[in-house]
C-alpha positions in Angstrom: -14.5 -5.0 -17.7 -11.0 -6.0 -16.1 -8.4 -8.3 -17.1 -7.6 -9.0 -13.5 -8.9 -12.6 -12.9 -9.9 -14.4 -9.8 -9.9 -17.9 -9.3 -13.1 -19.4 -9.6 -15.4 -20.6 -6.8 -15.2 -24.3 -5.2 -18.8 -25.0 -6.0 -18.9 -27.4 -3.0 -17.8 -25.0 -0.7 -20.5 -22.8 -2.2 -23.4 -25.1 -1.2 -21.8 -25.6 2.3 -22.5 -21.7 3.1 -25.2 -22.2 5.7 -23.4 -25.4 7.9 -20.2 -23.5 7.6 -21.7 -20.3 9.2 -23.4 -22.5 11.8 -19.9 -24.2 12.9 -17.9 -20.9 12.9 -20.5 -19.7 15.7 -20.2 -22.5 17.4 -17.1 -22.3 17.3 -16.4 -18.6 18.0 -19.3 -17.7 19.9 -18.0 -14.3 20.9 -17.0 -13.3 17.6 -18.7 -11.0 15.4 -20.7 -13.2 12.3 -22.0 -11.5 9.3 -23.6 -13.9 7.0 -26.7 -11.5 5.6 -26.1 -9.9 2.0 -26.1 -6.2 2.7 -23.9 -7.2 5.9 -21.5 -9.1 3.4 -21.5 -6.6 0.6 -19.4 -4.2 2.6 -16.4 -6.8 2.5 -17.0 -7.2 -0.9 -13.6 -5.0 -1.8 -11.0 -3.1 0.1 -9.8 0.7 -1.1 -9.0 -0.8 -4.7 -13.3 -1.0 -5.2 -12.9 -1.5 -8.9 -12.6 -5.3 -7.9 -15.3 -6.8 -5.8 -16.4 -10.2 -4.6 -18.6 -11.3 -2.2 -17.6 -13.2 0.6 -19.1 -16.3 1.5 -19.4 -14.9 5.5 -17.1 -12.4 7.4 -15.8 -13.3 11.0 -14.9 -10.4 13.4 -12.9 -12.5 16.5 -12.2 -10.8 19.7 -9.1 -12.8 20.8 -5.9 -14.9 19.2 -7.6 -18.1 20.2 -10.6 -17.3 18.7 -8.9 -16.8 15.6 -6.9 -20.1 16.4 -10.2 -22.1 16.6 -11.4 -20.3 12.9 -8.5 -21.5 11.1 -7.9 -24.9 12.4 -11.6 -25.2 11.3 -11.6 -23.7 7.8 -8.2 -25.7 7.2 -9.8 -28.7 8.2 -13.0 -27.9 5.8 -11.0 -26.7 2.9 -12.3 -23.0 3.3 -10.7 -20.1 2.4 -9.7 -17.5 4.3 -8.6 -14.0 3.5 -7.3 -11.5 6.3 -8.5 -8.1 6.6 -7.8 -4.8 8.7 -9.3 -1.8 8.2 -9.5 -2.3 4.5 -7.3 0.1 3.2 -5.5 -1.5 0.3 -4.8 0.3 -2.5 -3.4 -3.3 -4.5 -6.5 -5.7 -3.8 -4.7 -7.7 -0.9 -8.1 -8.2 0.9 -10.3 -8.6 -1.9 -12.5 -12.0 -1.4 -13.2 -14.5 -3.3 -17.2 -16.2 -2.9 -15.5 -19.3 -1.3 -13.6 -17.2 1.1 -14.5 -15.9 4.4 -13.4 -12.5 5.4 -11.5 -13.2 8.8 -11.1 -9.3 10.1 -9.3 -8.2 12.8 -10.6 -4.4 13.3 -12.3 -5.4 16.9 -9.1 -6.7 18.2 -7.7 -3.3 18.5 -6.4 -3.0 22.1 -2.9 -1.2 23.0 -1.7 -3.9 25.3 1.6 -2.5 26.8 3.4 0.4 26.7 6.7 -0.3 27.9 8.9 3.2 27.9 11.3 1.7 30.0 12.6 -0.5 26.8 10.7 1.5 24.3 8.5 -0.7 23.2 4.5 -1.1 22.6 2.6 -4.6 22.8 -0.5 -3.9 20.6 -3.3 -6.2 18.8 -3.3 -6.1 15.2 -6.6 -4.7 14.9 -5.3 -1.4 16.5 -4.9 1.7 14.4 -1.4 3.0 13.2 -2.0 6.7 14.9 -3.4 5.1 18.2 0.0 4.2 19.2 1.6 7.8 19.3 -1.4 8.4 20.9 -1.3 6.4 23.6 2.7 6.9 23.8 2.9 10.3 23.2 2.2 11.3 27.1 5.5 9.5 27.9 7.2 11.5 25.1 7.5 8.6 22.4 5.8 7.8 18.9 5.9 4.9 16.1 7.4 6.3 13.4 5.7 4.5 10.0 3.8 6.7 9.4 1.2 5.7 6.3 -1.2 8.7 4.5 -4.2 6.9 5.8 -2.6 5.9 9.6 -6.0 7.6 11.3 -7.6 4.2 9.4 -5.1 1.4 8.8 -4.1 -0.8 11.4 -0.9 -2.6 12.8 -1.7 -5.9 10.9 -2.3 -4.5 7.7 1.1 -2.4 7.6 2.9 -5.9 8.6 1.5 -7.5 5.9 2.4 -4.9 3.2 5.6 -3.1 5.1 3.7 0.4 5.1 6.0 3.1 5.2 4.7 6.7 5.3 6.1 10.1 4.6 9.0 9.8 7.5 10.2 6.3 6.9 13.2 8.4 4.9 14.4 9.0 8.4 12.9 6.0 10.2 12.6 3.4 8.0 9.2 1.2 7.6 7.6 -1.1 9.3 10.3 -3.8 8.9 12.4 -1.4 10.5 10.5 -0.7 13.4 8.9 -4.1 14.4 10.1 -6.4 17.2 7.6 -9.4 17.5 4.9 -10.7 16.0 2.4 -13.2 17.2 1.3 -15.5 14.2 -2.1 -17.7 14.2 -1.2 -20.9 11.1 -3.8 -22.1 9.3 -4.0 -25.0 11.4 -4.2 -23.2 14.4 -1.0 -23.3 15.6 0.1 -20.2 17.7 3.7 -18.6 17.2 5.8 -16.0 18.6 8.6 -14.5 16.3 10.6 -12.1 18.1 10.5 -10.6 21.6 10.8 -7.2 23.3 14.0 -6.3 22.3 16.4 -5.4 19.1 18.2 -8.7 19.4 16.5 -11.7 19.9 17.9 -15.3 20.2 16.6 -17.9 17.4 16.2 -17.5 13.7 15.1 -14.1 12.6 11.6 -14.6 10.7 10.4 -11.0 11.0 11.4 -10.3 7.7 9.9 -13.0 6.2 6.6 -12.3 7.7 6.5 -8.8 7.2 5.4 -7.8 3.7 3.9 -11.6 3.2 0.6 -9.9 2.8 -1.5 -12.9 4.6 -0.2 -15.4 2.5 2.0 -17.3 5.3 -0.1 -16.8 8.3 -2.7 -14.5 10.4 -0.8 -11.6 12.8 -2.8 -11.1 16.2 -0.5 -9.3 18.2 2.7 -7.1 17.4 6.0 -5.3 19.5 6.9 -2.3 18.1 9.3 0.2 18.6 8.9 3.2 20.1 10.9 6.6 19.6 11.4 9.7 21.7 9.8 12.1 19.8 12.1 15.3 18.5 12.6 18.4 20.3 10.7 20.1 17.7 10.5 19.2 13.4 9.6 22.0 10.7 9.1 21.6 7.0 9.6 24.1 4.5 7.7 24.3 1.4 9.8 25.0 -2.0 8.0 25.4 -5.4 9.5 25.0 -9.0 9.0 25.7 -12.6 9.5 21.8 -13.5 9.0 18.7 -11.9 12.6 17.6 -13.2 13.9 20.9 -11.0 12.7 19.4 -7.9 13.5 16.2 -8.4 16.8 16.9 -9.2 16.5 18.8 -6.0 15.8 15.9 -4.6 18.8 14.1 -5.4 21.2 16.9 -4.5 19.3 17.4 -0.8 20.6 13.4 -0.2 24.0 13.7 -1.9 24.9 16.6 0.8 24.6 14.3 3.5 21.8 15.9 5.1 18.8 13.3 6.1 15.4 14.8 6.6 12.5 13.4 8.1 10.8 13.2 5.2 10.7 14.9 1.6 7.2 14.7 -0.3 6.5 15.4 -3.8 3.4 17.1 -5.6 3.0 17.9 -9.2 0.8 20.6 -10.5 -2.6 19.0 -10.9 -1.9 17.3 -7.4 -0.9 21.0 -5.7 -4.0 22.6 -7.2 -6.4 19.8 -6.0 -4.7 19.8 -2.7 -4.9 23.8 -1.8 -8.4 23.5 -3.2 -9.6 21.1 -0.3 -7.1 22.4 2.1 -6.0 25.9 2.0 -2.6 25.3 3.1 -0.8 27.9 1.0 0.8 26.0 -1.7 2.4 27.6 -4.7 -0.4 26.9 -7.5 1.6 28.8 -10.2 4.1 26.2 -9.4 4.4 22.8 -11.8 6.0 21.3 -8.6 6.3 21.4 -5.0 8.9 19.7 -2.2 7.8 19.6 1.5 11.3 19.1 3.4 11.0 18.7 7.2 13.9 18.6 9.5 14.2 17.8 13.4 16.0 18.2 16.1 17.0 21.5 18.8 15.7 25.4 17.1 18.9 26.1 16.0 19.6 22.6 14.0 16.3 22.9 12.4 16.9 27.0 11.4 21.0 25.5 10.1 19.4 22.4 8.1 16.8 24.5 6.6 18.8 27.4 5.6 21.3 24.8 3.8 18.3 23.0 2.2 17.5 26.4 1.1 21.0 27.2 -0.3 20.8 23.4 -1.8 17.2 24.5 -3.8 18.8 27.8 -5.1 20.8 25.7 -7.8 17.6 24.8 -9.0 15.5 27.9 -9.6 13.0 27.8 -7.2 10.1 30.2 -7.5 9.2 30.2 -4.0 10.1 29.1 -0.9 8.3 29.0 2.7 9.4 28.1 5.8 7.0 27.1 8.6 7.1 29.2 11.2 5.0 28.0 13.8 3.8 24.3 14.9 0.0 25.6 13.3 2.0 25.7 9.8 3.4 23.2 9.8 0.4 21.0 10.6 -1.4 22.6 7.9 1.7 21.8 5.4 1.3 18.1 6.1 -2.9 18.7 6.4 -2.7 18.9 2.7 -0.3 16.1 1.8 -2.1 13.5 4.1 -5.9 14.7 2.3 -4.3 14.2 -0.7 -5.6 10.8 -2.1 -9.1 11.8 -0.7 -9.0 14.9 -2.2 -8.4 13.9 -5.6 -11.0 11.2 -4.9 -13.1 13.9 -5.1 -12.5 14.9 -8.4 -12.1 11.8 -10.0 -11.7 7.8 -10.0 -8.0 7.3 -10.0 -5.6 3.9 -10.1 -3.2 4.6 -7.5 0.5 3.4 -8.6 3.0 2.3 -6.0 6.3 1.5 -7.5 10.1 2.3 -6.1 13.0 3.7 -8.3 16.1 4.8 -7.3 16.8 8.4 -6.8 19.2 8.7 -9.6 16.2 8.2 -12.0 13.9 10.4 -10.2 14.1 12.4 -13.4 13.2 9.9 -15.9 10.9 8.3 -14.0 8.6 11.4 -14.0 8.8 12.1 -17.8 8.0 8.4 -18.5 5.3 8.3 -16.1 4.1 11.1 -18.2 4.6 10.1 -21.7 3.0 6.6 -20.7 -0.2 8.1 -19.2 -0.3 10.6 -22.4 0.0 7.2 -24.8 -2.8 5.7 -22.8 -5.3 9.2 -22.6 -5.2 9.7 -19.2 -4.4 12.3 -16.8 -1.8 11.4 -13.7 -1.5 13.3 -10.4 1.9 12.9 -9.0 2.3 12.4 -5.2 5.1 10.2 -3.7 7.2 9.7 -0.8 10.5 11.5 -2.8 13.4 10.6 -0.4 13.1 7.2 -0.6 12.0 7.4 -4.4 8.4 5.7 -3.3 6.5 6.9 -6.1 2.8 7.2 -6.3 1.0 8.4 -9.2 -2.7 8.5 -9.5 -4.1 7.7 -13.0 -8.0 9.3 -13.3 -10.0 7.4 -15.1 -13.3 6.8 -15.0 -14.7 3.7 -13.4 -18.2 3.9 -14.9 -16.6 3.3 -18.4 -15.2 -0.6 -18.8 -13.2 0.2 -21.5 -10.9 2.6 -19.2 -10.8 0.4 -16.9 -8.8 -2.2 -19.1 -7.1 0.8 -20.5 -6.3 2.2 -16.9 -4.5 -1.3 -15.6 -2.5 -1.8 -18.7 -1.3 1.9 -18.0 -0.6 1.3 -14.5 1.2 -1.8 -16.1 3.2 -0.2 -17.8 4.7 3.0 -15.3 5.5 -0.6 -13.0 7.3 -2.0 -15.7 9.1 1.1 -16.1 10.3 1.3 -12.2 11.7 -2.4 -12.6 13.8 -1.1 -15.9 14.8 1.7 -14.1 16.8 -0.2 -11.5 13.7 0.0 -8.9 10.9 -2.6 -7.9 7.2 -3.2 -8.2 5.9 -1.9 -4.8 7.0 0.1 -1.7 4.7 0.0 1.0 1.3 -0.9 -0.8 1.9 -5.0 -1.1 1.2 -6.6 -4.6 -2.2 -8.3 -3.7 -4.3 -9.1 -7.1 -3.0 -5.6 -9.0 0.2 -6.3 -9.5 0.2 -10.3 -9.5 1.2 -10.8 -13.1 3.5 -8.5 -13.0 5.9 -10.5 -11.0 8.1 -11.9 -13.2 9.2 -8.6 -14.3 10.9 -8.4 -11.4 11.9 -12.1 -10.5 13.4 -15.2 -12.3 11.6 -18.5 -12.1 13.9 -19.5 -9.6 12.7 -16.7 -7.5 9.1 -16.9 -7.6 9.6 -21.3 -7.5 11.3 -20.4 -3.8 8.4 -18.3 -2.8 6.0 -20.9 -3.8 7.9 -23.3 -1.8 7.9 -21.4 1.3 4.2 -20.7 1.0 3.5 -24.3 0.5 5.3 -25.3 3.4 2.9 -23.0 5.9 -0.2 -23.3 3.5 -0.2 -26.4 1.8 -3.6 -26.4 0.3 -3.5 -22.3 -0.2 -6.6 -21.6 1.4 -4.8 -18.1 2.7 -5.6 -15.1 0.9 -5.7 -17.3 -2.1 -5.6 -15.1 -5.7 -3.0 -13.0 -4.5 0.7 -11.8 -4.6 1.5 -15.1 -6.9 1.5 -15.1 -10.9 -2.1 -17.3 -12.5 -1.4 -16.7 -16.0 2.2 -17.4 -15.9 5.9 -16.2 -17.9 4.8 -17.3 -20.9 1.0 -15.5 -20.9 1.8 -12.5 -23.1 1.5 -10.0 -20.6 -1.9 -9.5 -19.8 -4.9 -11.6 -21.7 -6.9 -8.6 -23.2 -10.5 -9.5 -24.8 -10.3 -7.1 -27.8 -14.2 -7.3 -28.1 -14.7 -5.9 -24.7 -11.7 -3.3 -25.1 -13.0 -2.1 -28.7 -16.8 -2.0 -27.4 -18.3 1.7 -28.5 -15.7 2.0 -31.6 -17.1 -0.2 -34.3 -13.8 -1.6 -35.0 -14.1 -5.7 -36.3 -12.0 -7.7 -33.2 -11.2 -11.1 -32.9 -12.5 -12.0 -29.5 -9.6 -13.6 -27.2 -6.9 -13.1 -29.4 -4.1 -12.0 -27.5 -1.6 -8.7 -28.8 0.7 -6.4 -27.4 -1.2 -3.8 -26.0 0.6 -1.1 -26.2 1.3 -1.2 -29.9 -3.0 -1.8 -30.1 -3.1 1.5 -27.5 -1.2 2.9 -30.1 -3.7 1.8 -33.0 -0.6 -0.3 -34.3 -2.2 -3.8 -34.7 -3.6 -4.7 -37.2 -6.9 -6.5 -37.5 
């Protein structure tokens, strides 16, 4: 069991399943319509499967004005709608709801325009984060967010949560690297934000639409920059006897001045899982590892490396290799992108995505591990460590309810811990229906009552991506509403169903019944 809720179903909307299938054709005869039930049950969840609903239909359009046409007619039949890309949310943000339909973009995936002149792509949001260095890369530029699963996600999915990626300490994320957006409203209405270049006249609304997570509109079409790509990049791979060595590496790498392209973090269990699925020679006697990479001419990459090198020393490293050849270095960063598939091999994990600053980088890491000790669970630690995106992966096993109740108020918890640490409660992966109740740790009522007045302003009736990103249970919900029956199922303890405690003093075996 979960105590993630979901709204429930308009019954109404329920019974209308069959006439509203047969309009949306009509209406979008060139889009894709799945309405059977094996065709609908892959929708049913994105990358966080724990949660799953089934859809009541799922819509693949081909163009913005098919899209247009869908949304001026659910808005005008009170249907829900929830965006989708390629479904790789690790926070819920495209899990349906049975009233819903699934409106996904993954066929509108053409690169539109690539303009190297300005440095700048035109791309539908249904194309794939990689396929724009690829289709840029023969002019000699890339798009720099660069996002562990960017062979899979796509353009609108990294708007709507501001993906970031293991070189966004360099290049910043998506927010950072987006120019224009084309947005469908649910009525229909068709907007450009932006245009082609840095400064564009009118009010600035990218930011406001990036990291909205589908809850203000539906993005067709982006502008994004393009880079020139670097002369040539090389990481080098450090071990250490302590995860508080490197990450007080960490720190001391940034106060120097020097800015690499990216600094990644593994901990032991996440090394050893790593080298096991790709042999990329990392140091398994190590209890943590930094990849460092550096661009720019040979002899600026051999200077900041050597002084990266001098920087580790201070810290007891007990190894250190540099890449020496492009084939290394690919392998280096082989590993680090398998790495949430590999450990899905191993086990069911909740992965965490919370920021800190890098001043706490230390205590962040202990009390990510005392919390996941207090709650019986093992954590993997992999995370983005230059611009303190962390991302630990609880395992847990999703066969068992009880750990799954156990597993979110865990995951709860590190959160809460990255909010009292000076950070926030995500950096790239959106808050979707996993962190939703956690918002007002992070905002006053004032904040979250000026959200909720710019989303009714676009959405009136909420019929985008309802469920999501805004608190149901409330400030004054104690935390999260935990049925002690389900929770104490298998340990013959006498519960009082409903009641609500703190959890962690009843993780602790504190409460008393």
């Amino acid at each position: 069991m979960s105590t993630v809720t979901l709204p429930d179903p308009d019954r109404a909307v329920l019974a209308r399943r069959n006439e509203v299938v047969k309009q949306l054709k009509k209406l979008a005869p060139q889009a894709v319509m799945i309405a059977d039930l094996e065709g609908r049950r892959t929708f049913e969840s994105d990358a966080l499967a724990a949660y799953r609903r089934l859809p009541l239909a799922v819509v693949l359009p081909a163009s913005t004005e098919e899209v247009s046409a869908i949304l001026r007619f659910c808005n005008e039949n009170h249907v829900k709608v929830v965006p989708r890309g390629a479904g790789t949310s690790l926070c819920g943000g495209a899990t349906p709801l049975e009233d819903s339909i699934v409106l996904c973009l993954s066929r509108m995936n053409k690169i539109l325009e690539i303009d190297a002149a300005n440095r700048v792509a035109r791309v539908e949001a249904g194309s794939t984060n990689i396929s724009i260095t690829q289709a840029a890369s023969a002019q000699g530029f890339f798009y720099a967010p660069d996002p562990s699963s960017q062979v899979a996600c796509t353009v609108g999915g990294n708007i709507a949560t501001n993906s970031g990626g293991a070189h966004c300490l360099k290049y910043g994320v998506t927010v950072n690297n987006l120019l224009a957006v084309r947005l469908v409203m649910i009525d229909g209405e068709i907007v450009d934000f932006g245009g082609s270049h840095l400064d564009s006249p009118n009010y600035d609304f990218l930011p406001l639409i990036t990291g909205s997570e589908g809850q203000l509109g539906v993005v067709t079409e982006a502008s994004v920059r393009l880079l020139a790509a670097p002369e040539g990049a090389r990481p080098v791979l450090i071990g250490f006897d302590s995860a508080q060595a490197a990450a007080s590496c960490v720190a001391a790498i940034i106060a120097s001045g020097i800015v690499p392209v990216a600094i990644e973090f593994m901990d032991r269990p996440a090394i050893h899982v790593c080298e096991h699925f790709v042999p990329a020679g990392y140091p398994l006697d190590a209890e943590a590892a930094l990849i460092v990479e550096v661009e720019g001419s040979e002899d600026e990459i051999e200077y900041l490396l050597e002084k990266i090198e001098d920087i580790a020393q201070d810290y007891n490293p007990i190894s250190t290799r540099r890449s020496q050849s492009a084939e290394e270095s690919a392998l280096i960063w082989k590993g680090r992108k398998a790495a949430f598939g590999a450990i899905g091999q191993v086990s069911d994990y909740m992965c965490m995505d919370g920021v800190i600053p890098l001043s706490a980088l230390s205590a962040a890491l202990e009390g990510v591990s005392q919390i996941c000790r207090k709650y019986r669970f093992d954590v993997a630690n992999i995370f983005h460590a230059g611009d303190g995106n962390l991302h630990p992966l609880v395992l847990y096993d999703a066969n068992d309810p009880g750990q799954l109740e156990r597993v979110e108020l865990c995951g709860a918890e590190i959160l809460k811990l990255c909010v009292e640490l000076g950070g926030c409660l995500t950096g790239e992966h959106g808050v979707g229906i996993e962190k939703r109740e956690l918002m007002y740790e992070q905002f006053t009522d004032e904040d979250i009552d000026q959200q909720v007045r710019i989303k009714e302003e676009l959405d009136p009736a909420w019929l985008l991506n309802p469920g999501k990103v805004f608190p149901i249970l409330g400030r004054d919900a104690l935390k999260l509403t935990i049925d002690l029956t389900r929770l104490e199922a298998g340990r013959g303890d006498a519960t009082r169903e409903g009641e609500l405690v703190d959890e962690a003093a009843y993780i602790e075996g504190e409460e008393t019944l």
